[in-house]
Backbone as CSV, one residue per row, in Angstrom:
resi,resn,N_x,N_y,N_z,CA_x,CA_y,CA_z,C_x,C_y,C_z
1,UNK,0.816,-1.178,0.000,0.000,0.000,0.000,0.866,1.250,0.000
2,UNK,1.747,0.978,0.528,2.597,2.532,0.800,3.744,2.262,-0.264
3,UNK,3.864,1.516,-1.343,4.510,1.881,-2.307,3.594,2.494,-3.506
4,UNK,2.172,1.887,-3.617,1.373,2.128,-4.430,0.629,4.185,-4.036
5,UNK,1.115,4.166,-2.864,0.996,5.786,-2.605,2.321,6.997,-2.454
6,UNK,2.856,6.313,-3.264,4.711,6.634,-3.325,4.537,7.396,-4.552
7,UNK,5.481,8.536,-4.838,5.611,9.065,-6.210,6.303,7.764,-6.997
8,UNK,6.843,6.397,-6.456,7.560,5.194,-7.462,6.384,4.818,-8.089
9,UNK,5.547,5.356,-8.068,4.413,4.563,-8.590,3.515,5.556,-9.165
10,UNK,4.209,6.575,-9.547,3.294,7.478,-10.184,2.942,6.863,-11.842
11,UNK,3.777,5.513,-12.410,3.140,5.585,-13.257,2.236,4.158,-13.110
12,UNK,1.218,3.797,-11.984,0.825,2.523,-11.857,-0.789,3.215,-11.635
13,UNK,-1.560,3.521,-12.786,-2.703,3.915,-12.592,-4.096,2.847,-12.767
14,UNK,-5.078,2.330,-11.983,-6.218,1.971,-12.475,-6.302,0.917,-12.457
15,UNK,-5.415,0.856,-11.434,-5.103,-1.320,-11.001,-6.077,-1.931,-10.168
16,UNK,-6.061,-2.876,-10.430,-6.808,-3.470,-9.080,-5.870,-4.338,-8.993
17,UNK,-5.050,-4.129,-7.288,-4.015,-5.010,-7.287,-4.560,-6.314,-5.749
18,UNK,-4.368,-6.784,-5.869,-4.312,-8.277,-4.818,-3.354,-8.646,-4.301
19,UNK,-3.116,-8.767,-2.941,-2.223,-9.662,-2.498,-2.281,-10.855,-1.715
20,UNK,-2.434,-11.933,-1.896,-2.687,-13.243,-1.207,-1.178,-13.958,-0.883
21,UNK,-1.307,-14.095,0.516,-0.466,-14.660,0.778,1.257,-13.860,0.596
22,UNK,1.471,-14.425,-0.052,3.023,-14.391,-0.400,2.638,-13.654,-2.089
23,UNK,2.017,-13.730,-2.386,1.616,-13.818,-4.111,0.964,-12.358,-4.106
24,UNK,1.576,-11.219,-5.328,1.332,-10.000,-5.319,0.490,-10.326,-6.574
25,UNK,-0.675,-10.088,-7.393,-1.327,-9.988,-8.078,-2.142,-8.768,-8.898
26,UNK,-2.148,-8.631,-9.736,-3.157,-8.021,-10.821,-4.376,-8.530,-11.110
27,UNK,-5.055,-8.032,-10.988,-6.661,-8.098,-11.000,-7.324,-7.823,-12.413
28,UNK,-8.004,-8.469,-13.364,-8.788,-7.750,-14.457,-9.541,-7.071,-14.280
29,UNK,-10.168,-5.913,-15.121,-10.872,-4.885,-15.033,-11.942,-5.760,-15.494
30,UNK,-13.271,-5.451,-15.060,-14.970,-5.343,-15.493,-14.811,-5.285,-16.858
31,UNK,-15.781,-6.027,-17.632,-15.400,-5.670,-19.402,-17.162,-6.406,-19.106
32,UNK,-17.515,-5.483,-20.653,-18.987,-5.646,-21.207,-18.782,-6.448,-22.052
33,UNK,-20.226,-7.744,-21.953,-20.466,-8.982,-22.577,-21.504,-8.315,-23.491
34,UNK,-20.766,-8.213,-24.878,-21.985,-8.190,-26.336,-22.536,-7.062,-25.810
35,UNK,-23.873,-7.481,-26.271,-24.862,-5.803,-26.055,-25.624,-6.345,-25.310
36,UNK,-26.411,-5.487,-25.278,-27.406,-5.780,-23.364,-28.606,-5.141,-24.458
37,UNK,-29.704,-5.582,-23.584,-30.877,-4.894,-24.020,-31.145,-3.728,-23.701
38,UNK,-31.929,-3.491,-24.201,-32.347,-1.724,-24.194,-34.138,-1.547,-24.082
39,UNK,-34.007,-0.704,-23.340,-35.558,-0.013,-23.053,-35.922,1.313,-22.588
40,UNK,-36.178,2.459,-23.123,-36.059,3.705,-22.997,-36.557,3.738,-21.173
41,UNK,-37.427,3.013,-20.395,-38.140,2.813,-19.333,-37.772,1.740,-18.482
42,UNK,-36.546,1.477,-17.895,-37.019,0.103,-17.118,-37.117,0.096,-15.920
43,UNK,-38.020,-0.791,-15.527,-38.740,-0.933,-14.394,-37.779,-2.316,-13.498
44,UNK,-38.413,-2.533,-12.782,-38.091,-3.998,-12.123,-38.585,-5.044,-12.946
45,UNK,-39.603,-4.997,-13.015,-40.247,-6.284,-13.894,-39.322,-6.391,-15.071
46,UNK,-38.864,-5.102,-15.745,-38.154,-5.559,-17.046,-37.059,-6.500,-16.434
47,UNK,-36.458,-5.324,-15.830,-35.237,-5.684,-15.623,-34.542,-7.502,-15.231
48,UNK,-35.904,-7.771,-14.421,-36.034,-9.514,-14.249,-36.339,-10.030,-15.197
49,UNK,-36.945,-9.419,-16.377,-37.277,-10.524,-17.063,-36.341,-10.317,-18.299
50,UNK,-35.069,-9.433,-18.191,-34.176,-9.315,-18.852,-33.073,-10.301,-18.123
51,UNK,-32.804,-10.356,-17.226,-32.257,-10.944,-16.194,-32.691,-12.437,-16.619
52,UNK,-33.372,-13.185,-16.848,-34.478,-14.426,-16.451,-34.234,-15.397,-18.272
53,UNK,-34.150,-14.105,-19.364,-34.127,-13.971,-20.335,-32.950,-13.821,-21.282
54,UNK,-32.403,-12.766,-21.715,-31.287,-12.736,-22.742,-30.074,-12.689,-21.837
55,UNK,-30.248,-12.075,-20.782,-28.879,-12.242,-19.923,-28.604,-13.311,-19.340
56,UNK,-29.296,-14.177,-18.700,-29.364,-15.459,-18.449,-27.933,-16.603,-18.755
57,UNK,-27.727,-16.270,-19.882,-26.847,-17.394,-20.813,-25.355,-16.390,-20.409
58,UNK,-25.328,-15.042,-19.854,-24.049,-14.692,-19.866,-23.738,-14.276,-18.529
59,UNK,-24.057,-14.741,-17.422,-23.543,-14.627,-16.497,-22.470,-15.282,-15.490
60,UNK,-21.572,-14.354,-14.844,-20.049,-14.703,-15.160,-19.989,-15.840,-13.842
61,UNK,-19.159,-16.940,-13.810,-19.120,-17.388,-12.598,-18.071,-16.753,-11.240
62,UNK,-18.456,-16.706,-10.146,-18.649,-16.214,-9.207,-16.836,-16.752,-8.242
63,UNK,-16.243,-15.835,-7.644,-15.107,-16.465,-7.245,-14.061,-15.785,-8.300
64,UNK,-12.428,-16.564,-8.003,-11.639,-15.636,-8.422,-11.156,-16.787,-9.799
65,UNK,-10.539,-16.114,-10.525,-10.135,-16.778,-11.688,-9.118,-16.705,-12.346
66,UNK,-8.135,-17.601,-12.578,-6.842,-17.100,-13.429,-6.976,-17.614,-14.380
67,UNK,-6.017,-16.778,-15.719,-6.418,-16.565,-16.804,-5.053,-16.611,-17.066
């Protein structure tokens, strides 16, 4: 933490960093799956039955993941 608030690290922007254990890590950023639906109005009901529906098939599994 106190190197990542160091001017040595002025050029380490927008990380998500991890440390487990002994093991210093990099984290992936959030990234958008395809296109999402659209509705000038949404409510709850949409939103579940967008949820229930086209999003269904792309939801990410849960926990950490190396890549």
């Amino acid at each position: 933490m106190v190197y990542l608030l160091s001017d040595a690290a002025a050029g380490v922007h927008g990380q998500v960093v991890r440390i487990d254990g002994d093991e210093l890590l990099l984290m992936s950023h959030p990234s958008i799956i395809g296109e999402g639906p659209r509705h000038p109005k949404w409510t709850v009901e949409r939103v579940a039955r967008a949820f229930a529906g086209e999003l269904a098939n792309r939801l990410q599994p849960l926990g950490l993941h190396r890549t």
